[in-house]
Structure formats: structure tokens, C-alpha cells
N, C-alpha and C positions, 0 to 999 in steps of 0.2 A: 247241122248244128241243132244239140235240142235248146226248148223254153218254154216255161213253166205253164201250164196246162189250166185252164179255169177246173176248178175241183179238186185242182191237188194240196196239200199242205207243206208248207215249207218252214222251217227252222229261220226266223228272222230277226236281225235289228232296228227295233222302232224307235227314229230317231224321235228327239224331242220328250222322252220317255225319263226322265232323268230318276223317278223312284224305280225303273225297271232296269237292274245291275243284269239279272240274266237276258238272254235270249230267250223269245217265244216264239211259238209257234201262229201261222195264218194262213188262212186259205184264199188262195186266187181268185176271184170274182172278175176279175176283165176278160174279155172277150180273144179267144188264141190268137184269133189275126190280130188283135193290139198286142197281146204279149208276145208275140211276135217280130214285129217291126218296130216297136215303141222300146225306151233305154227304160221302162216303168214298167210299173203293173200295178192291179188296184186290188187292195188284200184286205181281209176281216179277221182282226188280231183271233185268237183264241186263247182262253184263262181254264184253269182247272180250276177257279174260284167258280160253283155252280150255283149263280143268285137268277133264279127266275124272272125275265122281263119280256113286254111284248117286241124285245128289240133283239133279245137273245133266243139263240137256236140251240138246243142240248146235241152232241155228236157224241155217239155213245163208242167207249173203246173199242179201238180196230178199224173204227169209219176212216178210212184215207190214211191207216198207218197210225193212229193214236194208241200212244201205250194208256193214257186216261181217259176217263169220260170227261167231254170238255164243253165250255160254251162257248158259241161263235159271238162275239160283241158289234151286235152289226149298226149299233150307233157310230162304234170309231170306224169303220171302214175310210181306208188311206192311201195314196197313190206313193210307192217304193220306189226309189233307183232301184235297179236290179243289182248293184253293188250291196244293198241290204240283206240280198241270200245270202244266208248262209251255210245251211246243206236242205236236201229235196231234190227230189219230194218223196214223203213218207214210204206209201205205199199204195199205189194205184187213185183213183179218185174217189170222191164222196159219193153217195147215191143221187140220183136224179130228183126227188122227192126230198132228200136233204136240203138238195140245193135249193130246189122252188121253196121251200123253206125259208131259207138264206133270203133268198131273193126276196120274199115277201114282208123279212124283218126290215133289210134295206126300204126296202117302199114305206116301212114305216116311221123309218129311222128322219127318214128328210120328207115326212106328212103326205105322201101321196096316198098311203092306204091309213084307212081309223085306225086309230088303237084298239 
């Protein structure tokens, strides 16, 4: 059985979201063996609204199947049923250097690293 890959992007419904009528897109951030075994996974929405902060990651089109250049919003970073996929993943992963990326807005997002 496959499940969903940390680095991949997936087409999702962010509950609690109620000005958000479509689906967007987020990228996996938990760890395989939890997306694995866990009914969850911990995901960093993604916007094609591209507003520069030291909490957002720019993914430039084709990073992981983006038909847009997008930002990863790694303040909201949120833990999903996996009933919230709704197709994915894009196409292959993000690069390793995106990710640490990712990784480093998160550490900022909840003060472990400065701004």
C-alpha cells in the first residue's frame, strides 16, 4: 500500500478554512514512518499568493509537480486526516535544499530559530 512521502505535494482540504471554497495544494513535512503508520500527516499549506516572509519558502514551478510558482506558508503548518487527500502527489519530490528550507521556516514559525 502506498502513503504520502514527506516532500511530496498533495491536492488538499484544509478544514476549518471556511474563506477557502477551493482546494489547495501542501507539502508533507512528517516523517514516512509516521505517514505511514499514523491515520495523519503534518502538511505546509501552499498559496500562489507570493508575499515574501521569513516564514515562507518560494517553490518555483515544476518543484514537486507545481504548475505555479508557489509559497510554502510554514507558519500554518497542520496535522490532516488522510481523509483530507485529495489527489497526489504531484510529481516526485521537492529538492533536499527546499526542504531544509522548509524546515528552517518551521523552526521559525514556532521561535526555535531568529527571525
Amino acid at each position: 500500500m502506498t502513503y504520502p512521502r514527506r516532500g511530496e505535494i498533495y491536492l488538499v482540504k484544509l478544514p476549518g478554512h471556511p474563506s477557502d471554497k477551493k482546494d489547495r495544494p501542501a507539502l508533507v513535512v512528517s516523517l514516512d514512518v509516521r505517514n505511514r503508520l499514523a491515520n495523519d500527516i503534518i502538511v505546509v499549506p501552499l498559496s500562489t499568493t507570493l508575499r515574501p516572509a521569513p516564514t515562507h519558502v518560494e517553490l518555483p514551478a515544476g518543484e514537486g509537480g507545481l504548475k505555479e510558482t508557489s509559497m510554502a506558508k510554514c507558519e500554518q503548518v497542520t496535522t490532516l486526516d488522510k481523509s483530507f487527500l485529495i489527489r497526489g502527489p504531484f510529481a516526485g519530490m521537492i529538492s533536499s535544499s527546499l526542504m531544509s528550507e522548509i524546515e528552517k521556516a518551521i523552526q521559525r514559525a514556532i521561535g526555535i530559530l531568529a527571525v
